[in-house]
C-alpha positions as CSV (number, residue, x, y, z in Angstrom):
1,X,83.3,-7.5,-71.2
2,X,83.4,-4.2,-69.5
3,X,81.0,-1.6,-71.2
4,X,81.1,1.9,-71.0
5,X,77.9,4.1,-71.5
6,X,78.0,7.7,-71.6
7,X,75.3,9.6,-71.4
8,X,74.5,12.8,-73.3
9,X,75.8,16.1,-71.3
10,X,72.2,17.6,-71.4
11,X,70.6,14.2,-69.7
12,X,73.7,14.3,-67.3
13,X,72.9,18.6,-66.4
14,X,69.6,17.4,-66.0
15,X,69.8,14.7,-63.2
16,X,72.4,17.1,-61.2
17,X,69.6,19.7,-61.3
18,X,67.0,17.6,-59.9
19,X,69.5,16.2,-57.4
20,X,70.0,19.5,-56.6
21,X,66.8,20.4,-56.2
22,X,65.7,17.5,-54.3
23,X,68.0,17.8,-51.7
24,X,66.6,21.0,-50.7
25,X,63.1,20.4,-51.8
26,X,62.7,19.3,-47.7
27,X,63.0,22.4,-45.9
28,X,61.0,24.5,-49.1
29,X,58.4,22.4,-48.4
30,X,58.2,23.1,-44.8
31,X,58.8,26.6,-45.8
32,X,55.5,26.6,-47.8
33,X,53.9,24.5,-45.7
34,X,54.3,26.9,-42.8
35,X,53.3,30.1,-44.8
36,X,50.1,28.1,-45.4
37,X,49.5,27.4,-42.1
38,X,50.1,30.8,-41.7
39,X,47.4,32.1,-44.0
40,X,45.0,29.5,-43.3
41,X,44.9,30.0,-40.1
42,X,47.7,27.9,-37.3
43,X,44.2,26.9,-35.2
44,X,43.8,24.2,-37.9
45,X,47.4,22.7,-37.5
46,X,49.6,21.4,-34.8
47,X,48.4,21.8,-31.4
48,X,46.3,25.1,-32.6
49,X,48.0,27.8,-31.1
50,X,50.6,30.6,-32.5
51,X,52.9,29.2,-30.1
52,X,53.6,25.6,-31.3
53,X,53.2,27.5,-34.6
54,X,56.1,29.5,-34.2
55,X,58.2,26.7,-32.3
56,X,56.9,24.1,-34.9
57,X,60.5,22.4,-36.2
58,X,59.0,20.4,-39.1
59,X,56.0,19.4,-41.2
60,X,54.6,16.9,-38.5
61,X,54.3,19.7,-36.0
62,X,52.1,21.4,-37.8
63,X,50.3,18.2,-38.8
64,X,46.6,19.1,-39.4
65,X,43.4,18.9,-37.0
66,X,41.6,16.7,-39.3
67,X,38.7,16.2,-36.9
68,X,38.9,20.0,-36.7
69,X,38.3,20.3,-40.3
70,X,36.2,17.9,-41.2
71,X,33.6,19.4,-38.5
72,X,34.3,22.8,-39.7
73,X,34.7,22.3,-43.5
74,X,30.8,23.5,-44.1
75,X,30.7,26.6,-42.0
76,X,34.2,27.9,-44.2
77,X,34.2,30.2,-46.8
78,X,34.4,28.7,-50.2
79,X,37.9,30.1,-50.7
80,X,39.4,28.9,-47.1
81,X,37.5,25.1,-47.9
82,X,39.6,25.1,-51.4
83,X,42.9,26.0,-49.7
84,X,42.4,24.1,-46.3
85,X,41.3,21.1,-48.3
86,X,44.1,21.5,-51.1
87,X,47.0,21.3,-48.2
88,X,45.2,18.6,-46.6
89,X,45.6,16.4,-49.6
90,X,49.4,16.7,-49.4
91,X,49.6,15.4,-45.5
92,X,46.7,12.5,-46.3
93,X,45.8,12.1,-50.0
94,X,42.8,10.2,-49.0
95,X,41.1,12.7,-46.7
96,X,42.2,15.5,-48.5
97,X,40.1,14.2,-52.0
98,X,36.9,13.2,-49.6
99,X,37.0,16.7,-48.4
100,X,37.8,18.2,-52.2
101,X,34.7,16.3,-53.1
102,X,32.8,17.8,-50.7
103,X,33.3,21.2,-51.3
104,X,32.6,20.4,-55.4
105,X,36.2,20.6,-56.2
106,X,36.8,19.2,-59.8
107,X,39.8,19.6,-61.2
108,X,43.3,21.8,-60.9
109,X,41.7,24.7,-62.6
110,X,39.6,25.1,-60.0
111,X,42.6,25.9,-57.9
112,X,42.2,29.3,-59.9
113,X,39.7,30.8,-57.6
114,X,42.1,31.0,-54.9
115,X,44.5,34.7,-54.4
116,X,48.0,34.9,-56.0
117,X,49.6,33.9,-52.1
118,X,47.8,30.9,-52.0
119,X,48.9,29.8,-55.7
120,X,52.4,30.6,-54.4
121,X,51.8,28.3,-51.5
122,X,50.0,25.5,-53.8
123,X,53.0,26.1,-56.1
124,X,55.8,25.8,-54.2
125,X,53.7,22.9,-51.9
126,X,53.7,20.6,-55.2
127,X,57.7,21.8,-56.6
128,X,58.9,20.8,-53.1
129,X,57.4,17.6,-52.1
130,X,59.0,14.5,-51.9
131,X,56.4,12.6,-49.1
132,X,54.7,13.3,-45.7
């Protein structure tokens, strides 16, 4: 017996669309990633200097200095803790909530204290992923 299920053209659209999307969702990721880095500050990731920033050819070189961080994390504004610590979760999801704990971080809305670039960032950092 040879069955024949169709599916409904809207359910069909939709699974082209995120097919679509996650084929690219890759390089927006790095894309976010590395305007993070950017903002953040590109002594925090990689090898820590503006040279393997701007020769960095994927996510894992600009993988971040979690020693770096850690040590630093209480000596950082409340704003660059949030963001630092936010991006951190998406490379290691462990480290990255031990640090959010840390700096009191409760919830998403908290992500509101941070600027409109850094949303964008956060944004497109959650849209784009698909794994470290």
């Amino acid at each position: 017996m040879n069955l024949k299920i169709s599916l409904p053209q809207e359910v069909v659209d939709q699974i082209a669309l995120e097919e679509a999307h996650f084929a690219l969702a890759p390089s927006a990721f790095f894309r976010a990633w590395k305007r993070g880095v950017e903002i953040a500050g590109v002594e925090w990731f990689g090898d820590g200097t503006r040279e393997g920033f701007l020769s960095a050819a994927s996510k894992w070189d600009l993988r971040p200095n979690l020693l770096l961080l850690n040590d630093a994390l209480g000596v950082l504004s409340g704003g660059q803790r949030l963001f630092l610590s936010t991006m951190v979760s998406f490379y290691n999801a462990r480290e990255g909530s031990s640090m959010l704990k840390r700096i009191g971080f409760e919830g998403l809305a908290d992500l509101g204290g941070l600027d409109l670039e850094r949303r964008k960032v956060i944004a497109q950092l959650v849209l784009n992923y698909s794994g470290w």
